[in-house]
PDB file of the backbone (N, CA, C, O) and the ligand in Angstrom, with CONECT records:
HET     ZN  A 101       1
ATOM      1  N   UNK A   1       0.835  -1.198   0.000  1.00  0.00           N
ATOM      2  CA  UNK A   1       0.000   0.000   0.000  1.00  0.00           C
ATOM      3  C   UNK A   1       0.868   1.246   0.000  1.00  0.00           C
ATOM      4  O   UNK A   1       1.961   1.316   0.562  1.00  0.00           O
ATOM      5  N   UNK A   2       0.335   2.136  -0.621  1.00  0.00           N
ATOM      6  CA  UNK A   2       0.967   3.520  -0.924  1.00  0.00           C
ATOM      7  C   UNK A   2       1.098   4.569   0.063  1.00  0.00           C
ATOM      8  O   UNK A   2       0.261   5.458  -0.088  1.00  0.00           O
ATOM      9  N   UNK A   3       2.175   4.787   1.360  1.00  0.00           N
ATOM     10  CA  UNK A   3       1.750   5.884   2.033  1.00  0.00           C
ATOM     11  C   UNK A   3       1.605   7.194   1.173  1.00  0.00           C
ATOM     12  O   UNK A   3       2.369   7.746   0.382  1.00  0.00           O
ATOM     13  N   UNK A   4       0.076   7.543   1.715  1.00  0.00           N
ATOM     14  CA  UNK A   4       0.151   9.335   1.384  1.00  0.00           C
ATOM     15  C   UNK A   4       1.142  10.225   2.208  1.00  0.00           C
ATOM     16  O   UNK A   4       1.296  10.273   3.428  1.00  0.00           O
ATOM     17  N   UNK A   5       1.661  10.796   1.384  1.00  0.00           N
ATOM     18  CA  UNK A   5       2.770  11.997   2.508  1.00  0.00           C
ATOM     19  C   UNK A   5       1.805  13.341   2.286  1.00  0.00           C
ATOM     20  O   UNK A   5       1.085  13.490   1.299  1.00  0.00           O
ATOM     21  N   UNK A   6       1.934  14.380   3.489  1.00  0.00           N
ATOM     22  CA  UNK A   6       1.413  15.567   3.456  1.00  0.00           C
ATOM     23  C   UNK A   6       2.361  16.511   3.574  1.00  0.00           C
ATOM     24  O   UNK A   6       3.322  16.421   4.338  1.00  0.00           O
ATOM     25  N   UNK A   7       2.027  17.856   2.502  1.00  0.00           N
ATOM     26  CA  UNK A   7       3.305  18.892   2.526  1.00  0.00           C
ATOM     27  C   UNK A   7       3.132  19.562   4.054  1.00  0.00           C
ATOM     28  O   UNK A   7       2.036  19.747   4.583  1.00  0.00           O
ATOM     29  N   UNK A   8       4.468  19.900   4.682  1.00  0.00           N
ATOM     30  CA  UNK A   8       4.269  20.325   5.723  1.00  0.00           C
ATOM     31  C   UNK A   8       3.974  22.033   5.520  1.00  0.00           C
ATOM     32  O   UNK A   8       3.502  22.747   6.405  1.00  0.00           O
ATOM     33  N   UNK A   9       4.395  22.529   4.054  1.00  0.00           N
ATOM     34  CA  UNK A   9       4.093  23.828   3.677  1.00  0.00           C
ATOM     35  C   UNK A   9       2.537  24.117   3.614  1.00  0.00           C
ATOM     36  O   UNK A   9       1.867  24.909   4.276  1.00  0.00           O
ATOM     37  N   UNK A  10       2.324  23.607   3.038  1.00  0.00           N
ATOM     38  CA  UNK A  10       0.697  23.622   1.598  1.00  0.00           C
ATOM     39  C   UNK A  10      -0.476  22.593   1.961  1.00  0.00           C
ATOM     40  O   UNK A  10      -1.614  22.475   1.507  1.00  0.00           O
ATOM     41  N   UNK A  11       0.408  21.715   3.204  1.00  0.00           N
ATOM     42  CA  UNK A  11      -0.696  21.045   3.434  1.00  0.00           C
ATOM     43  C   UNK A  11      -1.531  19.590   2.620  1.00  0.00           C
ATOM     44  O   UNK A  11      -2.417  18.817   2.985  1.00  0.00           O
ATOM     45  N   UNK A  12      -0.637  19.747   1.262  1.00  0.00           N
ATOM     46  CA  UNK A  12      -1.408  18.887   0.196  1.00  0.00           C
ATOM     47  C   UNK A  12      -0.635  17.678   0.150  1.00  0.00           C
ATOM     48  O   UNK A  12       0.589  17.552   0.196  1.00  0.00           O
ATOM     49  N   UNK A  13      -1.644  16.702   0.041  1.00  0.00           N
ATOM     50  CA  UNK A  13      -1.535  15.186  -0.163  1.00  0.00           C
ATOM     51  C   UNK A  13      -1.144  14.673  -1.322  1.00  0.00           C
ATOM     52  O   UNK A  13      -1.617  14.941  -2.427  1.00  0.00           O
ATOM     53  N   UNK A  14      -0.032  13.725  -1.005  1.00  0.00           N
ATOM     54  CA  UNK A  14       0.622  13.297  -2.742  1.00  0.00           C
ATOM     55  C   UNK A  14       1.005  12.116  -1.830  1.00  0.00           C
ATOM     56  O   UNK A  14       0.985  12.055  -0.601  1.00  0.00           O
ATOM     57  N   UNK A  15       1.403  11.081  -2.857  1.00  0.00           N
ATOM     58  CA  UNK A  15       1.831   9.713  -3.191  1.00  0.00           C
ATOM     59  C   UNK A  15       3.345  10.051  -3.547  1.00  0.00           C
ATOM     60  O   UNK A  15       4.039   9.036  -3.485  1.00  0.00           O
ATOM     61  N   UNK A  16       3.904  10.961  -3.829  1.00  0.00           N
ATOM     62  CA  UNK A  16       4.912  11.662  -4.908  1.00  0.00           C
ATOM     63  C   UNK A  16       6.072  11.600  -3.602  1.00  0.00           C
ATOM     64  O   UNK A  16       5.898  11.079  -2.500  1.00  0.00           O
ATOM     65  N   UNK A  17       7.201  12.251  -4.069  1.00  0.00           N
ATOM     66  CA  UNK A  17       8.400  12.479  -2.794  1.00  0.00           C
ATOM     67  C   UNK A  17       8.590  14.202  -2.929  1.00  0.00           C
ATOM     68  O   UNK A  17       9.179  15.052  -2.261  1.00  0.00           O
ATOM     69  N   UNK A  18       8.209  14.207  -3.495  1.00  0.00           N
ATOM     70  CA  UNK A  18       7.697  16.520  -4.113  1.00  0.00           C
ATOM     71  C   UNK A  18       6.299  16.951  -4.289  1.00  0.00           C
ATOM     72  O   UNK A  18       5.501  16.587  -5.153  1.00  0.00           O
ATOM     73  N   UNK A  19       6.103  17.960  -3.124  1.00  0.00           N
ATOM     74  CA  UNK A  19       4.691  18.534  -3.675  1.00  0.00           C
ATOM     75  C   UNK A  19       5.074  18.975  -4.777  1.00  0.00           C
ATOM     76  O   UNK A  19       6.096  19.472  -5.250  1.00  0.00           O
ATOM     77  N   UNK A  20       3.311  18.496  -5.344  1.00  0.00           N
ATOM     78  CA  UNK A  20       3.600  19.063  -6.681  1.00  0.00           C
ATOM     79  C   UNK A  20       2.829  20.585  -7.198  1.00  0.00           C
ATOM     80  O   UNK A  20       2.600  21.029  -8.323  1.00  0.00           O
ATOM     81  N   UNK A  21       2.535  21.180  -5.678  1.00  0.00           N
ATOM     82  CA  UNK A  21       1.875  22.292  -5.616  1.00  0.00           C
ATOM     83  C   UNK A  21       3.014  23.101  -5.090  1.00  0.00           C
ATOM     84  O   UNK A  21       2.868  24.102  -5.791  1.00  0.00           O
ATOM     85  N   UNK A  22       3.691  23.267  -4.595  1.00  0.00           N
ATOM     86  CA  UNK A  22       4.983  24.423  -3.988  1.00  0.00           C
ATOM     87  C   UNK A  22       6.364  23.620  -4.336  1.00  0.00           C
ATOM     88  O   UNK A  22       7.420  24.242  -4.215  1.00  0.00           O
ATOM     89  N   UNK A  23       6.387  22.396  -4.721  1.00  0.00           N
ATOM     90  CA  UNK A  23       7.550  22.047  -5.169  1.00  0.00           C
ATOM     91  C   UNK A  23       8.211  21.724  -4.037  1.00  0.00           C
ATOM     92  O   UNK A  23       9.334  21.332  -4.352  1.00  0.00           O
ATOM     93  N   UNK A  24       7.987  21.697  -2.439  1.00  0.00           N
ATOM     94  CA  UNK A  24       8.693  21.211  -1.323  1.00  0.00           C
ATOM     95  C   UNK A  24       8.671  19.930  -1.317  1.00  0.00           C
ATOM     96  O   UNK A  24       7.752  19.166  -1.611  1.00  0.00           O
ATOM     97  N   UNK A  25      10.227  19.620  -0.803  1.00  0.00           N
ATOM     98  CA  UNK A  25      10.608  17.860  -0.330  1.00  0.00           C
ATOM     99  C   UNK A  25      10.046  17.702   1.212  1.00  0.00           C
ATOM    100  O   UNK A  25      10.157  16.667   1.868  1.00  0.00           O
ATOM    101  N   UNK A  26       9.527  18.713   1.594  1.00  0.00           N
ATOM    102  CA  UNK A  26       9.461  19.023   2.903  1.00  0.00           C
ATOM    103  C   UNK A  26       7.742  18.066   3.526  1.00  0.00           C
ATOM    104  O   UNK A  26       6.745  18.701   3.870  1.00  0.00           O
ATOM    105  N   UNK A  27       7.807  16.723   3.524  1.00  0.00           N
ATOM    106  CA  UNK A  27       6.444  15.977   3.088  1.00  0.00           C
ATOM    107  C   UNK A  27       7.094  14.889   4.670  1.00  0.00           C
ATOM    108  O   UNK A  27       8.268  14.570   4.856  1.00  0.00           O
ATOM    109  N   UNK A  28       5.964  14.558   5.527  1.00  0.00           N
ATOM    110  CA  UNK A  28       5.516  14.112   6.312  1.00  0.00           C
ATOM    111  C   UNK A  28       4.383  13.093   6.338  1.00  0.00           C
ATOM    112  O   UNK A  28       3.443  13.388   5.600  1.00  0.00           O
ATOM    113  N   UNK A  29       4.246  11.782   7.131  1.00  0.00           N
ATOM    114  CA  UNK A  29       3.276  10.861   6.702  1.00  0.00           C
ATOM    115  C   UNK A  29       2.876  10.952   8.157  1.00  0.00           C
ATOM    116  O   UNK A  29       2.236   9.971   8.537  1.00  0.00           O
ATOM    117  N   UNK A  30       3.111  11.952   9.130  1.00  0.00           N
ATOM    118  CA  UNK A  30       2.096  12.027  10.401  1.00  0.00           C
ATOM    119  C   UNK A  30       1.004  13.606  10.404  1.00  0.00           C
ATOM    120  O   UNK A  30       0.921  14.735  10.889  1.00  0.00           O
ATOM    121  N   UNK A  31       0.192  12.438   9.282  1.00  0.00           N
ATOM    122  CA  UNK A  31      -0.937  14.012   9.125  1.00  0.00           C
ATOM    123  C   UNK A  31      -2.171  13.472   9.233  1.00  0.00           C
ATOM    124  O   UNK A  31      -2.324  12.386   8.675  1.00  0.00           O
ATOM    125  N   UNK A  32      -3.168  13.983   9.852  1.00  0.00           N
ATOM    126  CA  UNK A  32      -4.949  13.728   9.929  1.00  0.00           C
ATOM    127  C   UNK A  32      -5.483  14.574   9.317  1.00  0.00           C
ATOM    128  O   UNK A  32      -5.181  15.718   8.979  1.00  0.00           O
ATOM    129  N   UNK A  33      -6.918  13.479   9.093  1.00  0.00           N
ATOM    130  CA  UNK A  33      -8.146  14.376   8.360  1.00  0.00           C
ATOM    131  C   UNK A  33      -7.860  14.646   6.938  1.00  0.00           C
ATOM    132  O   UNK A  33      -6.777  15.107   6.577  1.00  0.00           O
ATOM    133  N   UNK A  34      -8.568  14.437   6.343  1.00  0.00           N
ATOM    134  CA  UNK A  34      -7.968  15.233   5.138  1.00  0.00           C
ATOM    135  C   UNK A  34      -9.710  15.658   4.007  1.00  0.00           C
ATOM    136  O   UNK A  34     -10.701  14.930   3.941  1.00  0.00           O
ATOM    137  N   UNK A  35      -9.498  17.083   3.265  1.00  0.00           N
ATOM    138  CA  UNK A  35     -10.519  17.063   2.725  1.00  0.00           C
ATOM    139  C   UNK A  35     -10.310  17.603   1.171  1.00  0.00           C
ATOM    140  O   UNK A  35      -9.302  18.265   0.925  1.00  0.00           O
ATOM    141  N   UNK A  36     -11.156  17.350   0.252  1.00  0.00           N
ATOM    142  CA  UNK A  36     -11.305  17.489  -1.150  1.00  0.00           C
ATOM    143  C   UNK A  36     -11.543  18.815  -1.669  1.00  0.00           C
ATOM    144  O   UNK A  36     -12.672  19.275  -1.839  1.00  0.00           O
ATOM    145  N   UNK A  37     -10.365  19.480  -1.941  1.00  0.00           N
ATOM    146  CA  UNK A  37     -11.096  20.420  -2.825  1.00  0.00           C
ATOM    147  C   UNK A  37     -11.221  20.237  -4.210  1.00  0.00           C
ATOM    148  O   UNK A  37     -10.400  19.655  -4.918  1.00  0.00           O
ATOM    149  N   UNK A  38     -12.553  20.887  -4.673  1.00  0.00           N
ATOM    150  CA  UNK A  38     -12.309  20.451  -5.942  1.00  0.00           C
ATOM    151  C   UNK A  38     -12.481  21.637  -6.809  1.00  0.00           C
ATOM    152  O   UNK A  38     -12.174  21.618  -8.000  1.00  0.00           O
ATOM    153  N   UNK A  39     -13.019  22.761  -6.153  1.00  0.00           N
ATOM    154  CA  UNK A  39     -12.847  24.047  -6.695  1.00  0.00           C
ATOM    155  C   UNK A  39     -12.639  24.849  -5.854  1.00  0.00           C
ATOM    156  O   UNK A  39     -13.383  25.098  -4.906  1.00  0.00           O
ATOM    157  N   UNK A  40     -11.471  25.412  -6.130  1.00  0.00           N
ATOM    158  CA  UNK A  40     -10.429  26.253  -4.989  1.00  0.00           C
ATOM    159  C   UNK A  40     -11.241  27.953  -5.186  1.00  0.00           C
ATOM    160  O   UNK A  40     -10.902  28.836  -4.398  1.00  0.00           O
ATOM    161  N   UNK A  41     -12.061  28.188  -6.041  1.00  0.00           N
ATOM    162  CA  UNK A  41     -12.287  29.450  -6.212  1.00  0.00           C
ATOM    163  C   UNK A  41     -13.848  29.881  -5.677  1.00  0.00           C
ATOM    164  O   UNK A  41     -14.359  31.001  -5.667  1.00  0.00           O
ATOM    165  N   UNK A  42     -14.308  28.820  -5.319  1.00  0.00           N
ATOM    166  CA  UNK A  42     -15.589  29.055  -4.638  1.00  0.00           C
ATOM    167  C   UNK A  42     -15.598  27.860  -3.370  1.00  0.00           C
ATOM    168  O   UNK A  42     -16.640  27.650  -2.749  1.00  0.00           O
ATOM    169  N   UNK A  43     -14.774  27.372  -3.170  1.00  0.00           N
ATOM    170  CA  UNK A  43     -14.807  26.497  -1.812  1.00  0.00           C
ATOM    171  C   UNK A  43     -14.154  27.626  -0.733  1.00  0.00           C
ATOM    172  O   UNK A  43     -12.979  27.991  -0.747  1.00  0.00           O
ATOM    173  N   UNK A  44     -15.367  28.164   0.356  1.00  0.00           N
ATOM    174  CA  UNK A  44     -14.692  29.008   1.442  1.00  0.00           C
ATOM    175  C   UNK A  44     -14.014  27.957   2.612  1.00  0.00           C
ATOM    176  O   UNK A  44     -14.174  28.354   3.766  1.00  0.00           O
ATOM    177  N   UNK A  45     -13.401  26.883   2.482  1.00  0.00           N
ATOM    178  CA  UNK A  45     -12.516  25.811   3.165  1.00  0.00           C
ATOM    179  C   UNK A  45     -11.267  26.763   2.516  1.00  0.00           C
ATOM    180  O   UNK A  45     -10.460  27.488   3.098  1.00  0.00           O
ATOM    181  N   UNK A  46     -11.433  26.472   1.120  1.00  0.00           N
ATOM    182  CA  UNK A  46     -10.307  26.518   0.217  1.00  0.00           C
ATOM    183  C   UNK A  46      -9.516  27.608   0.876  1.00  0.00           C
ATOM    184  O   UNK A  46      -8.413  27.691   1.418  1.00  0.00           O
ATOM    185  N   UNK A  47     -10.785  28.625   0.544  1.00  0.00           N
ATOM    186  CA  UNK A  47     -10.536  30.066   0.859  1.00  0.00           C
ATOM    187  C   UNK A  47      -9.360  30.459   2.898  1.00  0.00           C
ATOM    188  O   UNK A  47      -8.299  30.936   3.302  1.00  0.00           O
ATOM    189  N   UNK A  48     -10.904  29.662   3.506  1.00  0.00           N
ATOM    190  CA  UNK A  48      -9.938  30.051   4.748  1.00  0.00           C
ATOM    191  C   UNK A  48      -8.615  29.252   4.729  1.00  0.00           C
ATOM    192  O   UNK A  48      -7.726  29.916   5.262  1.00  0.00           O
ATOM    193  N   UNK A  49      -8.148  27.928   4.248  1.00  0.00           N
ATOM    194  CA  UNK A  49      -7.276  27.578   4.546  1.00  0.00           C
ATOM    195  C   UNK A  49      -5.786  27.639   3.572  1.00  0.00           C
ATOM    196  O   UNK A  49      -4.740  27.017   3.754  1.00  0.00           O
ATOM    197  N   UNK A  50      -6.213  28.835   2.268  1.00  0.00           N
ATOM    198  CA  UNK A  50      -5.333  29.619   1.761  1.00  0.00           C
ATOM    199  C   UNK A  50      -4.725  28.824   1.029  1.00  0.00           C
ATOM    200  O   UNK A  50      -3.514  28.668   1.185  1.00  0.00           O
ATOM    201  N   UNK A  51      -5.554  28.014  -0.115  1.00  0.00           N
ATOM    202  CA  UNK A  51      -5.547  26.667  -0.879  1.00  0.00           C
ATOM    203  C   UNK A  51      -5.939  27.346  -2.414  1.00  0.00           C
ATOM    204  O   UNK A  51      -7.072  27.740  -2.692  1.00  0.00           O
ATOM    205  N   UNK A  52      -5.063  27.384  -3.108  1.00  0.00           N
ATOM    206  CA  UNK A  52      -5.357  27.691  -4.493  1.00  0.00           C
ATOM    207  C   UNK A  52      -5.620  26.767  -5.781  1.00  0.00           C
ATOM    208  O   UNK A  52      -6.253  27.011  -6.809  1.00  0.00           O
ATOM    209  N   UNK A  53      -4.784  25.402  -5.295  1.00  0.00           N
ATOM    210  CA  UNK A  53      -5.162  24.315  -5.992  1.00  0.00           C
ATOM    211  C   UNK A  53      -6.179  23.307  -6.106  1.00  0.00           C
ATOM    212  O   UNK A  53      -7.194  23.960  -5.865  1.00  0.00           O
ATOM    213  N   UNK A  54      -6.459  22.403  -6.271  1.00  0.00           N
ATOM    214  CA  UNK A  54      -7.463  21.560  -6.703  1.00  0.00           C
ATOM    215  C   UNK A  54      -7.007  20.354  -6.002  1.00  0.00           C
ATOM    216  O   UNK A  54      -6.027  20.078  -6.694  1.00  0.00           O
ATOM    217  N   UNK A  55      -7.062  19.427  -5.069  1.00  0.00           N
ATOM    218  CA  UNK A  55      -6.779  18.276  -4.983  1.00  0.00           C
ATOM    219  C   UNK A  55      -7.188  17.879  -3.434  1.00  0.00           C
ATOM    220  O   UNK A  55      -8.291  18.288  -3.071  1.00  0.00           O
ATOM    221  N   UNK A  56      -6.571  17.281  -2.686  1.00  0.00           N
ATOM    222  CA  UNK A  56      -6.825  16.825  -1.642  1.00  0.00           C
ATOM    223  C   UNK A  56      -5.569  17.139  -0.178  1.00  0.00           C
ATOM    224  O   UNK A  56      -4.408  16.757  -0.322  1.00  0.00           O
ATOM    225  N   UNK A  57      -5.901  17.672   0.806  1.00  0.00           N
ATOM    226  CA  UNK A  57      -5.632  18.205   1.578  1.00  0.00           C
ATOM    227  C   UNK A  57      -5.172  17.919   3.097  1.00  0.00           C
ATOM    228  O   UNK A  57      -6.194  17.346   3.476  1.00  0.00           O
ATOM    229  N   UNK A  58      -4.497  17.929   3.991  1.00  0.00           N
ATOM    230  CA  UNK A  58      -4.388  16.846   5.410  1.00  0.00           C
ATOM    231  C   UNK A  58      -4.979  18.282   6.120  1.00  0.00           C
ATOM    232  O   UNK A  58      -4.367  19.259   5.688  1.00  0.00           O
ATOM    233  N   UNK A  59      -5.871  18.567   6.960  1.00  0.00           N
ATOM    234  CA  UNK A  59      -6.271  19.394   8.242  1.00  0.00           C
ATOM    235  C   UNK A  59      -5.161  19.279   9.209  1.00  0.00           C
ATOM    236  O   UNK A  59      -5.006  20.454   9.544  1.00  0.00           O
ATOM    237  N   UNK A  60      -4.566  18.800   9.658  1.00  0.00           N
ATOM    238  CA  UNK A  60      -3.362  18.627  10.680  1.00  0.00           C
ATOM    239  C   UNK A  60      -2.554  18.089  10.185  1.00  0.00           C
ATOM    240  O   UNK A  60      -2.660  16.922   9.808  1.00  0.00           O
ATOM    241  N   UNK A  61      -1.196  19.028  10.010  1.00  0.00           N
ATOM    242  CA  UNK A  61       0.419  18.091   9.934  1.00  0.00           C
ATOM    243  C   UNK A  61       0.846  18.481  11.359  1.00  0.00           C
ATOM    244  O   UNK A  61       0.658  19.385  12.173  1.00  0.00           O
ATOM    245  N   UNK A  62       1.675  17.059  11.206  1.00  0.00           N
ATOM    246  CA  UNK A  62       2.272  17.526  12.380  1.00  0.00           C
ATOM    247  C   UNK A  62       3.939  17.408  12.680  1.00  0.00           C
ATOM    248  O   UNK A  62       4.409  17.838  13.734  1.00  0.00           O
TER     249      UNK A  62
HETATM  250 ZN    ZN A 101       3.310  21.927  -0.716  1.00  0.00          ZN2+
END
């Protein structure tokens, strides 16, 4: 099985060893929660949690 890593910058969930949203190596696999954005320009999640991309998200890194 595939751990998801979460950027500790951006917050965003990848399979990858580089976000592929800020380009940080800076990725952690002790993260909870996680939620879907799927339109960053009218999701006020998106909005408060200062998310410009499209994809899927961890609520807590730690
Ligand atoms: Zn990132």
């Amino acid at each position: 099985m595939v751990r998801e890593m979460a950027c500790r910058k951006c917050k965003f969930v990848t399979i990858g060893k580089v976000c592929p949203v800020c380009k940080s190596s800076d990725l952690t696999p002790d993260w909870r929660g996680s939620i879907l954005v799927v339109d960053p320009a009218t999701s006020v999640v998106a909005k408060t949690l200062g998310i410009t991309e499209k994809g899927k998200y961890a609520l807590k890194v730690t």
